[in-house]
MIDOSE-1310 file (N, C-alpha, C; in nm, 2 decimals, decimal comma, always signed):
residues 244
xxxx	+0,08/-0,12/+0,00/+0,00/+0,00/+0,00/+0,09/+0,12/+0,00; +0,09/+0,20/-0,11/+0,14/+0,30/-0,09/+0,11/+0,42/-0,01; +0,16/+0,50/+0,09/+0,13/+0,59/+0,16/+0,20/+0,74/+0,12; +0,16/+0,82/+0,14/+0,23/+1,00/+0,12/+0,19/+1,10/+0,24
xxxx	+0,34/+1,10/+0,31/+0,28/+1,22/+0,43/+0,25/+1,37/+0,38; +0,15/+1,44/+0,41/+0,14/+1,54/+0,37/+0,15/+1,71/+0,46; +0,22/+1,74/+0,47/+0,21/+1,85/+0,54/+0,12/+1,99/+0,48; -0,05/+2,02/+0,51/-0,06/+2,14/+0,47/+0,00/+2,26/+0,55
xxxx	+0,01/+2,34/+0,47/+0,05/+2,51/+0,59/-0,01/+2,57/+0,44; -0,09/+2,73/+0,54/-0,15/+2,78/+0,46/-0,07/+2,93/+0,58; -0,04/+3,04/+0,49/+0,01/+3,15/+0,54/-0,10/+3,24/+0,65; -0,19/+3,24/+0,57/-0,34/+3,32/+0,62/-0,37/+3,27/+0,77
xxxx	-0,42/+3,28/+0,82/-0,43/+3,26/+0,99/-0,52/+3,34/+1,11; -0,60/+3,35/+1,05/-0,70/+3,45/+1,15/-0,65/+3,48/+1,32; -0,62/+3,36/+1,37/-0,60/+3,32/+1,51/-0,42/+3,38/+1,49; -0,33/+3,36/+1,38/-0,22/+3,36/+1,43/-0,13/+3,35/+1,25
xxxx	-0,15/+3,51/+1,19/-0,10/+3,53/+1,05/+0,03/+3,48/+1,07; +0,06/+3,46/+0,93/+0,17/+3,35/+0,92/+0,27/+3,30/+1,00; +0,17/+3,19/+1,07/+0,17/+3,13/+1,15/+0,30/+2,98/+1,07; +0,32/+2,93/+0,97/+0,39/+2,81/+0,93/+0,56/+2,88/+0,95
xxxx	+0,59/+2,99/+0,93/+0,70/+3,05/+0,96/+0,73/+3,16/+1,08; +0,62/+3,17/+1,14/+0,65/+3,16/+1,29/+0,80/+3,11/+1,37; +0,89/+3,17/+1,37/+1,01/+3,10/+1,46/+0,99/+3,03/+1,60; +0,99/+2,92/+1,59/+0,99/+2,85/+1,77/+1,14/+2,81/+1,79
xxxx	+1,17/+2,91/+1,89/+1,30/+2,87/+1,95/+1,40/+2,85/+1,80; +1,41/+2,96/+1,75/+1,52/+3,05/+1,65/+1,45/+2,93/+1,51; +1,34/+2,86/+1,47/+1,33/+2,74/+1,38/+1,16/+2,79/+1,32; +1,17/+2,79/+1,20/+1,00/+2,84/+1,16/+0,93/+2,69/+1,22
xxxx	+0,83/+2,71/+1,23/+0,73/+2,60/+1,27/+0,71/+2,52/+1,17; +0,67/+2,57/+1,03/+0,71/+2,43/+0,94/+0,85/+2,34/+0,91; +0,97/+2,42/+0,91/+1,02/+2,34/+0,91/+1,04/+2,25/+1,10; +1,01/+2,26/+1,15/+1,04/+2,17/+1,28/+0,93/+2,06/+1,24
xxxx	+0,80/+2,12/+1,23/+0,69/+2,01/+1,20/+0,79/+1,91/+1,09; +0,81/+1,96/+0,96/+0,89/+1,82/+0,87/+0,99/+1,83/+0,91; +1,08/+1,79/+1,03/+1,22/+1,77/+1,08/+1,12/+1,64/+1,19; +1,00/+1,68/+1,23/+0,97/+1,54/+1,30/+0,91/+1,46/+1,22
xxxx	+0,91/+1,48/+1,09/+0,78/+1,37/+0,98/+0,97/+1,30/+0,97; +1,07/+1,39/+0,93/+1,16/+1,30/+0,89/+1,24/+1,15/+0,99; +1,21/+1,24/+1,09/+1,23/+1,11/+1,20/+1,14/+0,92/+1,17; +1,06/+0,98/+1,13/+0,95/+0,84/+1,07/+0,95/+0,80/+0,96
xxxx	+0,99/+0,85/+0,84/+0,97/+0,84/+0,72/+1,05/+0,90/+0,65; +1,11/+0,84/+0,51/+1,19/+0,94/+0,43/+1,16/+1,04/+0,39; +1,24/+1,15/+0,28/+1,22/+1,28/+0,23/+1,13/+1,24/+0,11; +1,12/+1,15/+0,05/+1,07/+1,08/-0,03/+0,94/+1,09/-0,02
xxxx	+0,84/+1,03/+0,07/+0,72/+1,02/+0,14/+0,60/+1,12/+0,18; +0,72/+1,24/+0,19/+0,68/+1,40/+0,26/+0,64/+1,47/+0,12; +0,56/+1,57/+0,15/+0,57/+1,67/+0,10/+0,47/+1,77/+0,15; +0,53/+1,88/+0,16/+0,44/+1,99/+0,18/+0,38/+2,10/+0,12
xxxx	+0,20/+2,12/+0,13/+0,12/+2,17/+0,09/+0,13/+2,25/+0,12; +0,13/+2,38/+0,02/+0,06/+2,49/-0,01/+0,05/+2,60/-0,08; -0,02/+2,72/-0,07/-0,04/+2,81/-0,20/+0,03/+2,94/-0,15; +0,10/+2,93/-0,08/+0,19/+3,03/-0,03/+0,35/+3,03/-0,09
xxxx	+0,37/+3,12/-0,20/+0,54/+3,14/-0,20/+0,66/+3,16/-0,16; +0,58/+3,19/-0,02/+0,72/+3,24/+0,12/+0,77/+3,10/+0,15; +0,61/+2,97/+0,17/+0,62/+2,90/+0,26/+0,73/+2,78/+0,13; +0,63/+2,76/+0,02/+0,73/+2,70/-0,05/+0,87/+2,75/-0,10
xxxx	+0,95/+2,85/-0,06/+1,05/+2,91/-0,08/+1,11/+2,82/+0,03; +1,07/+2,87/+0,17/+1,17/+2,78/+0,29/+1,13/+2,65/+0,30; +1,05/+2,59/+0,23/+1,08/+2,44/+0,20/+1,17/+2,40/+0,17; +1,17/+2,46/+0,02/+1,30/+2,44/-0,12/+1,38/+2,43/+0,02
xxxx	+1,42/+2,51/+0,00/+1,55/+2,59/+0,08/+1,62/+2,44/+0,18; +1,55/+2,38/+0,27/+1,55/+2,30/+0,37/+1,54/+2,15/+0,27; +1,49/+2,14/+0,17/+1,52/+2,02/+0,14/+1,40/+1,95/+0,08; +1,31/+2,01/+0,12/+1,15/+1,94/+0,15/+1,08/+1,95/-0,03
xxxx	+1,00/+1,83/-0,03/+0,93/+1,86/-0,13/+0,86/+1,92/-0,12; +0,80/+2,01/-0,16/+0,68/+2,08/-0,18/+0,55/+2,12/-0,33; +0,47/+2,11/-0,25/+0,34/+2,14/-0,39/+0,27/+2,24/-0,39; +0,24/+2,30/-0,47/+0,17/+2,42/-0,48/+0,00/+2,41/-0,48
xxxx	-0,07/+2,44/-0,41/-0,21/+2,42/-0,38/-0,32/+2,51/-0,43; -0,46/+2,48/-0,44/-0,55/+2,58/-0,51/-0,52/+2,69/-0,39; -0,56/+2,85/-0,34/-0,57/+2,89/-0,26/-0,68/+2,91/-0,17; -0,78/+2,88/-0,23/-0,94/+2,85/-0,20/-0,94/+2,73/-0,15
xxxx	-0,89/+2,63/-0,08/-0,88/+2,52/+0,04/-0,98/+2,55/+0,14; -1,10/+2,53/+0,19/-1,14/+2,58/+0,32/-1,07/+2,50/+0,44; -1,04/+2,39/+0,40/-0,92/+2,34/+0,54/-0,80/+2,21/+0,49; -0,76/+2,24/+0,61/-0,61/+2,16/+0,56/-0,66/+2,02/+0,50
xxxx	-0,76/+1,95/+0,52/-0,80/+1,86/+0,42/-0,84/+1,86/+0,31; -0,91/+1,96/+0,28/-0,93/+2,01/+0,16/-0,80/+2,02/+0,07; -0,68/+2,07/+0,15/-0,55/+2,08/+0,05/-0,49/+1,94/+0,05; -0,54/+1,83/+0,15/-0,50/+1,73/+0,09/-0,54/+1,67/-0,03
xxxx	-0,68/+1,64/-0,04/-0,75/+1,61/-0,11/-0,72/+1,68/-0,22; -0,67/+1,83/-0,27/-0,63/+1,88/-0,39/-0,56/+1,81/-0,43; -0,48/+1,72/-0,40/-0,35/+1,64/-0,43/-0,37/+1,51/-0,45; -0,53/+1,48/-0,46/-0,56/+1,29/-0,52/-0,47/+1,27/-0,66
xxxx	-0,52/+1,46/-0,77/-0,49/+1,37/-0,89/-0,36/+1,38/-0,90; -0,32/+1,44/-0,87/-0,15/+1,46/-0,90/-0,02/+1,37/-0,82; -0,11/+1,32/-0,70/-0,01/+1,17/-0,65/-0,01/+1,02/-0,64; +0,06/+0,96/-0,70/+0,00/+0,84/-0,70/-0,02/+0,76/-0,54
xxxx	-0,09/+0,77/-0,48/-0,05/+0,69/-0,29/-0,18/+0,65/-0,29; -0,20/+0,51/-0,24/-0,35/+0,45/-0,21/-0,39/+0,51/-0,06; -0,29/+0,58/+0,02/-0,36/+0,70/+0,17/-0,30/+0,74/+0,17; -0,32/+0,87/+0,23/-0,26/+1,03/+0,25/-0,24/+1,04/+0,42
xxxx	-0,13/+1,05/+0,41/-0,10/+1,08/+0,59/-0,13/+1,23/+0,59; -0,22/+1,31/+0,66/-0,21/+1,46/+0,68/-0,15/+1,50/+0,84; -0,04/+1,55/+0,83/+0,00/+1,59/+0,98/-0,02/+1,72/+0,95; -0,09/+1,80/+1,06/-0,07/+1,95/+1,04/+0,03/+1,99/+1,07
xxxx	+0,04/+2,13/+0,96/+0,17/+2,20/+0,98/+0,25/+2,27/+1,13; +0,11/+2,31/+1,20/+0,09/+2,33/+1,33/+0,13/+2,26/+1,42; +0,20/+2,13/+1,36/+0,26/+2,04/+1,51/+0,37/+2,01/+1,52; +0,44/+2,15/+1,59/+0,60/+2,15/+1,59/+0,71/+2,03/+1,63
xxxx	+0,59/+1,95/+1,73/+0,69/+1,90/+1,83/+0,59/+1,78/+1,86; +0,50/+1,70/+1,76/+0,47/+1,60/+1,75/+0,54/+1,48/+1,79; +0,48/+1,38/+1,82/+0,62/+1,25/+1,86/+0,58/+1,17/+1,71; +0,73/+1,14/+1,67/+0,76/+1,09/+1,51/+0,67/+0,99/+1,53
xxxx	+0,70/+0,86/+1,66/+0,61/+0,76/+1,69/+0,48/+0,75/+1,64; +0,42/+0,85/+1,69/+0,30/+0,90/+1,65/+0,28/+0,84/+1,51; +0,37/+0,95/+1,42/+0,34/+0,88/+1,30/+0,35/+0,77/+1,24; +0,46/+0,69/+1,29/+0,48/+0,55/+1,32/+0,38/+0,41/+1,26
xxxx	+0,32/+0,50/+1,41/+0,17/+0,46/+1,44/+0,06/+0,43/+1,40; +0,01/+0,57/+1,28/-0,06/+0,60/+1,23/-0,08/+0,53/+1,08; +0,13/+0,53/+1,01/+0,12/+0,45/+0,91/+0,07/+0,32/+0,94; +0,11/+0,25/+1,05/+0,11/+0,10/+1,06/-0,04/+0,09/+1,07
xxxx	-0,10/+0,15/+1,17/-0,27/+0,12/+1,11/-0,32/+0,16/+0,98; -0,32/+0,25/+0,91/-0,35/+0,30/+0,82/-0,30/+0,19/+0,68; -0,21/+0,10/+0,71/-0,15/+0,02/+0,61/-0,24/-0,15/+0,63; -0,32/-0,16/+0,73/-0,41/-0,25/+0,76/-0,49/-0,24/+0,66
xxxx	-0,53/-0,15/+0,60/-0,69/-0,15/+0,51/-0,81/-0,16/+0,60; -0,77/-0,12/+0,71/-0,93/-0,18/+0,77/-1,02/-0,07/+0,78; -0,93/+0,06/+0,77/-1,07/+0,20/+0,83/-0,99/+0,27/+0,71; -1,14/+0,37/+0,65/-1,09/+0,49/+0,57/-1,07/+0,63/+0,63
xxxx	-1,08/+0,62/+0,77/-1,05/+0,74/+0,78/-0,98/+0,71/+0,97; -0,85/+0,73/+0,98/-0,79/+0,73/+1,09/-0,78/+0,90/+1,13; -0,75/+0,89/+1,29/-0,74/+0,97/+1,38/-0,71/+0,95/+1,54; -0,60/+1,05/+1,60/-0,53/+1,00/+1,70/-0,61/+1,08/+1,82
xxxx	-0,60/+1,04/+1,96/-0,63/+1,09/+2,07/-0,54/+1,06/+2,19; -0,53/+1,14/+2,28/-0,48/+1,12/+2,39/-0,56/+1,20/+2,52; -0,54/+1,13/+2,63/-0,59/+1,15/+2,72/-0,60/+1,31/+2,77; -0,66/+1,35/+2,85/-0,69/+1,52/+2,91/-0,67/+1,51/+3,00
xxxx	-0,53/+1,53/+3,05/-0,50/+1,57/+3,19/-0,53/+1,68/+3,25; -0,58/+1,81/+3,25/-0,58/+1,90/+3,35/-0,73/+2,00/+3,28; -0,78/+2,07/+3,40/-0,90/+2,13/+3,38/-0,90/+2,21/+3,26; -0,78/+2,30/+3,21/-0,73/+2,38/+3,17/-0,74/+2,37/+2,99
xxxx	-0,68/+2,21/+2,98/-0,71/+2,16/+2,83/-0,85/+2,11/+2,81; -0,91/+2,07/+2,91/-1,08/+2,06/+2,88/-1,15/+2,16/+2,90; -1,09/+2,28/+2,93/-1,22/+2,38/+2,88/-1,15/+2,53/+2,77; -1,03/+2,46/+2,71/-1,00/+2,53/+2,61/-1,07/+2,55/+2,49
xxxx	-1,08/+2,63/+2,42/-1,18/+2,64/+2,32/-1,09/+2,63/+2,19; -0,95/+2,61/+2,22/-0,88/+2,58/+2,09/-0,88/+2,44/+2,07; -0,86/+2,32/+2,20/-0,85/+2,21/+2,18/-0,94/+2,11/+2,16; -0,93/+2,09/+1,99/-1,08/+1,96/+1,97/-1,04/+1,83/+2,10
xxxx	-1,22/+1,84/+2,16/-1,27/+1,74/+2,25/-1,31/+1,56/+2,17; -1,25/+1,45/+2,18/-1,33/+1,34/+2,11/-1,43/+1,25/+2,25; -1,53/+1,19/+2,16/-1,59/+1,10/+2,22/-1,57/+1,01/+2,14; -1,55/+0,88/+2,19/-1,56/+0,71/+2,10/-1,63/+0,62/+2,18
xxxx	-1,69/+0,52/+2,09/-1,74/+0,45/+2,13/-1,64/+0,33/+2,16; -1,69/+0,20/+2,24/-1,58/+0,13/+2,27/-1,51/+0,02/+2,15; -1,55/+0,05/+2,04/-1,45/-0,04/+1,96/-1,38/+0,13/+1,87; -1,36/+0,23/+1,93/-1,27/+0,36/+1,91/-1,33/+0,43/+1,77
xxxx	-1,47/+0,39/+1,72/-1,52/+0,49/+1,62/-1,59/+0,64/+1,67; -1,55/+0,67/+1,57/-1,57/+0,84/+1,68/-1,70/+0,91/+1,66; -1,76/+0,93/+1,77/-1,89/+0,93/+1,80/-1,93/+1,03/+1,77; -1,84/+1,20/+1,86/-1,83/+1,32/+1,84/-1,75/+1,39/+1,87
xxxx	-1,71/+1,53/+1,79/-1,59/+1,56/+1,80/-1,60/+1,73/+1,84; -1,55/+1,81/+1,93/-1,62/+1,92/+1,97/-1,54/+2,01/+2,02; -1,49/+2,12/+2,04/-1,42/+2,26/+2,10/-1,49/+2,25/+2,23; -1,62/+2,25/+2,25/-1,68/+2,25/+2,39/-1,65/+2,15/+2,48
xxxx	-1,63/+2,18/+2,60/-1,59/+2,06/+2,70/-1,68/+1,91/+2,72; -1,65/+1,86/+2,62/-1,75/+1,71/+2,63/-1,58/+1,60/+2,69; -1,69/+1,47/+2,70/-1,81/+1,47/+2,79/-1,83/+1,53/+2,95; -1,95/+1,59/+2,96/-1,92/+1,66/+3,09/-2,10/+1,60/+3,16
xxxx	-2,12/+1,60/+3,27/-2,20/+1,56/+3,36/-2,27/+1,68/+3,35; -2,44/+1,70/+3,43/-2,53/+1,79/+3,47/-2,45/+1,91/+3,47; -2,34/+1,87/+3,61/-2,28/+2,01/+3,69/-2,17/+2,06/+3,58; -2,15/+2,04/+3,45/-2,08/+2,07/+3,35/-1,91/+2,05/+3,44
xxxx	-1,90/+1,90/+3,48/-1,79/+1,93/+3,56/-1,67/+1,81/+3,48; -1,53/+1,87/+3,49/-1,44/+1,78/+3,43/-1,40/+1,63/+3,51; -1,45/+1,54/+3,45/-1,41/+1,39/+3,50/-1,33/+1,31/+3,43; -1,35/+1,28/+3,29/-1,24/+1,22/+3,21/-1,29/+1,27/+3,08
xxxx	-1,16/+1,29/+2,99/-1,19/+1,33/+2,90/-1,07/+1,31/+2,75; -1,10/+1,36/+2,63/-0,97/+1,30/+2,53/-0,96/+1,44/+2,45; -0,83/+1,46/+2,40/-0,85/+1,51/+2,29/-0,79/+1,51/+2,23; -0,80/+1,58/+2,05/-0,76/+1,50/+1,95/-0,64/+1,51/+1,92
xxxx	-0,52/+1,45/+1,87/-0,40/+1,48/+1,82/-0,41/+1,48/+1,64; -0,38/+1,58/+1,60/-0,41/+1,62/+1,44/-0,32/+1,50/+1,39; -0,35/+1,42/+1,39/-0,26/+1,32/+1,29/-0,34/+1,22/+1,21; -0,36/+1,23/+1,07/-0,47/+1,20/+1,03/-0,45/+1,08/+0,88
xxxx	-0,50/+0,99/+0,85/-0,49/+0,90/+0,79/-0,63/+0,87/+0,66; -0,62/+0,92/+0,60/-0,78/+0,89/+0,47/-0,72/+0,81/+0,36; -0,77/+0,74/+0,34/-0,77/+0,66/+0,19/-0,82/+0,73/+0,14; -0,80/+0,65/-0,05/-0,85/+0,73/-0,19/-0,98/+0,77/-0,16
xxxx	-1,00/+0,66/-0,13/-1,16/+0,68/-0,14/-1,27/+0,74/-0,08; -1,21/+0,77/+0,07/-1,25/+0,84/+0,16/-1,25/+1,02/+0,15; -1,06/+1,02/+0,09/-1,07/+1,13/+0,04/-1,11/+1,19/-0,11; -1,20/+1,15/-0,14/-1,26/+1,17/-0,30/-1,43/+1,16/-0,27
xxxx	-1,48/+1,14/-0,12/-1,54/+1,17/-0,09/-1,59/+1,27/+0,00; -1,50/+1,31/+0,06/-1,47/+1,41/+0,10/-1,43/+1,58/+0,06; -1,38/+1,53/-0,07/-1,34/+1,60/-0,17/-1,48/+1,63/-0,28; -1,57/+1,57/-0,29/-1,69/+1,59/-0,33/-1,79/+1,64/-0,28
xxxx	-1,80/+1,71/-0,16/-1,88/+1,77/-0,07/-1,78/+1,93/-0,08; -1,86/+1,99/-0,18/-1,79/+2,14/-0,20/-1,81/+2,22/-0,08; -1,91/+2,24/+0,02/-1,93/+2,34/+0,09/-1,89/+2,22/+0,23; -1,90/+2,30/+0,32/-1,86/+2,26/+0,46/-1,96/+2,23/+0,48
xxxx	-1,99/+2,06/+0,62/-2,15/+2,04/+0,62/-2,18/+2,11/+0,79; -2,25/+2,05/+0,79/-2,33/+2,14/+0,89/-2,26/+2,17/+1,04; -2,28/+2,07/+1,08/-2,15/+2,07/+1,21/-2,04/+2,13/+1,19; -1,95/+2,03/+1,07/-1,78/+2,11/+1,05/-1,80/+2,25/+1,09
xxxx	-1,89/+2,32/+0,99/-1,91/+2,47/+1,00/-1,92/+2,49/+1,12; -2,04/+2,46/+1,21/-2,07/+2,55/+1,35/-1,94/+2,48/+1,41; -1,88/+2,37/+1,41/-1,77/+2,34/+1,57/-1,56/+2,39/+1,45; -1,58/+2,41/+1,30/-1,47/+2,44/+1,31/-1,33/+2,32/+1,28
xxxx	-1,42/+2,25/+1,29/-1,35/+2,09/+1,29/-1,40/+2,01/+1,15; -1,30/+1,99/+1,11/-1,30/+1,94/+0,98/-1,35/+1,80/+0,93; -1,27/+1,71/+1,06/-1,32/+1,55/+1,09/-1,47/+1,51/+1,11; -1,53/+1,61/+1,11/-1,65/+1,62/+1,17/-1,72/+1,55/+1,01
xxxx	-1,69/+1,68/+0,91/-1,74/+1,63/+0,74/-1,78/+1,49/+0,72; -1,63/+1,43/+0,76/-1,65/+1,25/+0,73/-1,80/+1,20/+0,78; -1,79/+1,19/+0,98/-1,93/+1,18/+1,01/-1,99/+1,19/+0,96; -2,04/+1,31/+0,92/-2,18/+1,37/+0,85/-2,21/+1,31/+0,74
xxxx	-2,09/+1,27/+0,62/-2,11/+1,19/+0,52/-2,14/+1,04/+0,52; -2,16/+1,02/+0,68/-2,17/+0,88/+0,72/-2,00/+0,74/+0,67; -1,93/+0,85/+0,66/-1,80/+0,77/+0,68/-1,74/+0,80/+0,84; -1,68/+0,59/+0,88/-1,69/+0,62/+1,02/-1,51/+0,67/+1,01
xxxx	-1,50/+0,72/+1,17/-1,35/+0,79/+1,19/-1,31/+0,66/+1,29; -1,19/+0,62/+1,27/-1,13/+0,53/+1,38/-1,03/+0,60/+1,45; -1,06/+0,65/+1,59/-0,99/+0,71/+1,69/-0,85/+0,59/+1,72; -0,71/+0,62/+1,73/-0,64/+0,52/+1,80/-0,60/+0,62/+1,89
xxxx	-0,54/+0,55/+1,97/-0,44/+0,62/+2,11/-0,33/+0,66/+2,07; -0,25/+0,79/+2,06/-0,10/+0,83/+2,04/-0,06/+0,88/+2,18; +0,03/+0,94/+2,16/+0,09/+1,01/+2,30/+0,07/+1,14/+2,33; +0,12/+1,19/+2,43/+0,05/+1,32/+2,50/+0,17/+1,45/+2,48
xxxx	+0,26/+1,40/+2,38/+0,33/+1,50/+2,36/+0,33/+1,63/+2,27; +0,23/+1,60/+2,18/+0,19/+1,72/+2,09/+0,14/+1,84/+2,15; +0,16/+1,96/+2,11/+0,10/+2,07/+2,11/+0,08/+2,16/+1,97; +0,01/+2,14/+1,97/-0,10/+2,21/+1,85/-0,03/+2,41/+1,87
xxxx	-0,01/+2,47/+1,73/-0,01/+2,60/+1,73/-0,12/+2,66/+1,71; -0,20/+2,75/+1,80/-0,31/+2,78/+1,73/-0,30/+2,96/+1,77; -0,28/+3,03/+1,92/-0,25/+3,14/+1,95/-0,15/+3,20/+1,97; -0,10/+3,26/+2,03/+0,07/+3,33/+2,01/+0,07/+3,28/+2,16
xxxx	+0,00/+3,26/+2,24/+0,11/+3,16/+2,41/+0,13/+3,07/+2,39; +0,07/+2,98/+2,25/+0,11/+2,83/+2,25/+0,24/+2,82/+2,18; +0,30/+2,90/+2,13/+0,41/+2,95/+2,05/+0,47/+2,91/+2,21; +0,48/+3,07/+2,32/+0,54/+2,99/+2,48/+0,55/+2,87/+2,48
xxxx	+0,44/+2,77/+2,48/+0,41/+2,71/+2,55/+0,50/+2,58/+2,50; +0,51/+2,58/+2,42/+0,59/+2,47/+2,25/+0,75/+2,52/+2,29; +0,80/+2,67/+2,28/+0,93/+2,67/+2,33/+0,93/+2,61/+2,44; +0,84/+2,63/+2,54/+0,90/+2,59/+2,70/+0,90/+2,39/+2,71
xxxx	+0,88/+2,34/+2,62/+0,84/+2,20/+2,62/+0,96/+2,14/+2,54; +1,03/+2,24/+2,44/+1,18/+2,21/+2,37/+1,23/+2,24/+2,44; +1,30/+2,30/+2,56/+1,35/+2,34/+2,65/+1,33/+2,21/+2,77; +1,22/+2,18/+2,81/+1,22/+2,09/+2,94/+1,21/+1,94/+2,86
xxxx	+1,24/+1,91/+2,73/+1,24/+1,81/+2,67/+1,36/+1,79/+2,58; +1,44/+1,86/+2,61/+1,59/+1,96/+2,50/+1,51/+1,87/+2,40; +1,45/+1,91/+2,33/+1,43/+1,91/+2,17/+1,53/+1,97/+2,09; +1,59/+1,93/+1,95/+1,67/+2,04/+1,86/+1,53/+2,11/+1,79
C-alpha cells in the first residue's frame, strides 16, 4: 500500500498570521513540523502543501518537497485532497503544519494502522489531563465509542455531567490518515456540512457523510499551534524536553 505524508501550511491565519514560519525557538514551525515527519519516514514520502510562496521558498531551501495548492482550500484537508490527482498513494498521511513537536512515533503509528486496510479514515487521541485543556476552546474534545469509532468531536468541553464538571476526557491529536476513497469523498462535498461549519472541525465532514472515523491512542506529547502563548508554551516544552 502506498502511503504519502502530507504536510498542509496555509500563510493566512485569522488566530495567528503567518503562523507556518513563525520562529519556535530560532526554527520556523514548518520546518520543525517536517524535521519530526523525517524522524519516521523518508524525504521521499513527505511533501508539503501549499499556495503560499514564502512558505514554499523555505521548504525548497530545507530540502522538502513541496506542492503548490488551489488557494481557496477551506481546510487543511481540503488541500490534501487537492492532491488525489497529482499523487500516486492508495492513503494520505495529513499531519498539520501546526505540530512542531509532535512524537515521530505517533506517525509511526498512524502509518502501521492506516496500512491495515481496515478503516478509511484514521485519527489520533490522547488522554486530558488537566481542567485547563478541557475547557480550552482551541483544543478539539473526542468521544468514542468502545470499539474507538468516533462518536463526536467538539471545542466545547465534552463529555461533561449535569454540573458541566471535568471527570475524564480526550482530545484529539491532528494526525490523520484517509484513503483514496474516503478522500474523494470528501473532496466531493464542495461546501462545509453542517457541524464542521458550527464546531470548526473538519473530521466532523466524514461523520456527516456517514464515513466512520477510527480514533487510536497516540501520546500526550503534541501541542497544537493555534495562538501566540502556544508559540510559549511549545518553546517551554523544547527546552524541558531539549528538543533540537
Amino acid at each position: 500500500m502506498k502511503y504519502i505524508v502530507v504536510i498542509p501550511a496555509r500563510y493566512e491565519s485569522s488566530r495567528l498570521p503567518g503562523k507556518p514560519l513563525i520562529k519556535i525557538a530560532g526554527v520556523p514551525m514548518i520546518e520543525r513540523t517536517y524535521r519530526q515527519c523525517l524522524k519516521a519516514v523518508p524525504n521521499t514520502q513527505i511533501v508539503i502543501a501549499t499556495d503560499d510562496d514564502r512558505i514554499k521558498d523555505h521548504g525548497e531551501a530545507i530540502g522538502a518537497n513541496v506542492v503548490m495548492t488551489p488557494s481557496d482550500c477551506k481546510t487543511g484537508t481540503d488541500r490534501v485532497a487537492s492532491l488525489l490527482d497529482s499523487l500516486d498513494a492508495d492513503v494520505f498521511i495529513n499531519v498539520q503544519g501546526d505540530e512542531p513537536i509532535f512524537d515521530p512515533k505517533d506517525l509511526s503509528d498512524m502509518i502501521a494502522e492506516a496500512e491495515k486496510g481496515e478503516h478509511g479514515v484514521v485519527n489520533g487521541y490522547s488522554p486530558i489531563t488537566d481542567e485547563d485543556q478541557f475547557r480550552s476552546r482551541t483544543i478539539p474534545k473526542v468521544v468514542f465509542g468502545n470499539d474507538g469509532t468516533l462518536m463526536y468531536m467538539s471545542r466545547s468541553p465534552i463529555p461533561s455531567n449535569k454540573q458541566m464538571e471535568f471527570k475524564k476526557a480526550w482530545r484529539q491529536i491532528c494526525v490523520y490518515s484517509f484513503s483514496r476513497k474516503a478522500l474523494e469523498l470528501f473532496r466531493s462535498q464542495k461546501e462545509k456540512t453542517t457541524l464542521e461549519e458550527i464546531e470548526d472541525i473538519e473530521i466532523l465532514r466524514f461523520c456527516e457523510l456517514g464515513i466512520p472515523v477510527k480514533m487510536i491512542p497516540l501520546s500526550d506529547h503534541s501541542i497544537a499551534v493555534d495562538v501566540p502563548e502556544d508559540v510559549l508554551r511549545v518553546e517551554k516544552a523544547i527546552r524541558d524536553r531539549n528538543l533540537n
